[in-house]
N, C-alpha and C positions, 0 to 999 in steps of 0.2 A: 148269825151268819149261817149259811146253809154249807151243811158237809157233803161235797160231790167227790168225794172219794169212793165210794162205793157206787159210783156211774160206770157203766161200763165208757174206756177210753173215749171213742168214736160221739158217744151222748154229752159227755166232757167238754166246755168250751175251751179254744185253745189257750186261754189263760192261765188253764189249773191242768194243763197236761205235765202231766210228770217226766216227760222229757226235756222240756224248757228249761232253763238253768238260769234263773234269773239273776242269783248272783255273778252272774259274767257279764249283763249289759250294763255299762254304763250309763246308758239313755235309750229311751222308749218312744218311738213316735207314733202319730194315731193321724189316720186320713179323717179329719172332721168333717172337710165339705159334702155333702150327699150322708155321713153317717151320723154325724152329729148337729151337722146345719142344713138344713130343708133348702140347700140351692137353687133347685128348680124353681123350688115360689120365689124366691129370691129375683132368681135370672128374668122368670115371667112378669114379675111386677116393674122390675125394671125395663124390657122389651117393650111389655104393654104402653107404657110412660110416654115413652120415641115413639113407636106408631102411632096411638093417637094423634100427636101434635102433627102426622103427616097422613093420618088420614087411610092408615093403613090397616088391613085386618089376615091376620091369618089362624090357625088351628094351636093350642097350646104344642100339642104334639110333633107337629108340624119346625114350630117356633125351636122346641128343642132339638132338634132334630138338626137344622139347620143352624144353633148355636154349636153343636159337637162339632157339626163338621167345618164350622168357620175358625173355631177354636183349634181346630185340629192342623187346619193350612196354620194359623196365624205362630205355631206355635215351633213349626219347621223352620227349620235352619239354625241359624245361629242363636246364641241366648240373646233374651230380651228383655228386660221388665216386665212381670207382668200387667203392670198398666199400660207398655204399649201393646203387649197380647189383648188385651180386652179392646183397647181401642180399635185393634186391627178385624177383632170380631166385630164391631157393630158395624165397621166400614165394609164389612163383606155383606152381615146382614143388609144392610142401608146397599148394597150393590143387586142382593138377591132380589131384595123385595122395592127395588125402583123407587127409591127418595135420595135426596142431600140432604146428609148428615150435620147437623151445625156444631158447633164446639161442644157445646154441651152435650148434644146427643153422646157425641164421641166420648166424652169423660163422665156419662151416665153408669155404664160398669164400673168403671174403677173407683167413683164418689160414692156409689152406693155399694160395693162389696162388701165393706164392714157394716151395713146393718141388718145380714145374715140371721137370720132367726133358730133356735135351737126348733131340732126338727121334735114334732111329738111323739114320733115311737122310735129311739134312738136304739143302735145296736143292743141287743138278739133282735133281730125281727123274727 
């Protein structure tokens, strides 16, 4: 194990900072999606899947871009599942980008969010 004690604080990742008191948390949570799961190729492969079968093309860039912001409406207001959050994203994508959504489409997010990939340069980047 490497001794990062003698790092100055600031070069110290916040794991090993000596002001953390870790015996006071009872549980730890970790945002995996984007730091430990590669969403975006995720989201894209899944995007890509529903366009094609409508014939549809846009920029990956683009694509994401337009999932934040559908994810963003979808996600206002009141709680929801996130399976209807997702749903409610392709139906904005499927709105942006001028197709009907068929069932499936619409349960393409949510059937495939669990086979998220572990990302290849996971936290420190």
């Amino acid at each position: 194990m490497t001794n990062l004690t003698g790092l100055a604080p600031a070069a110290r990742p916040v794991l090993f900072n000596d002001h953390v008191r870790f015996d006071r948390f009872t549980h730890l949570s970790f945002d995996c999606y984007g730091t430990l799961i590669d969403w975006e190729t995720g989201i894209l492969a899944v995007l890509r899947s529903v366009l094609e079968r409508h014939g549809v093309a846009a920029e990956d860039e683009a694509l994401l871009r337009l999932y934040a912001r559908r994810e963003a409406e979808a996600e206002a207001g009141d709680y929801r599942p996130y399976r209807d959050v997702l749903r409610g994203v392709m139906t904005g994508i499927a709105e942006t980008l001028v197709f009907e959504p068929t069932d499936a489409d619409l349960d393409a997010l949510p059937v495939r969010w669990a086979d998220g990939r572990p990302s290849p340069t996971p936290w420190p980047r």
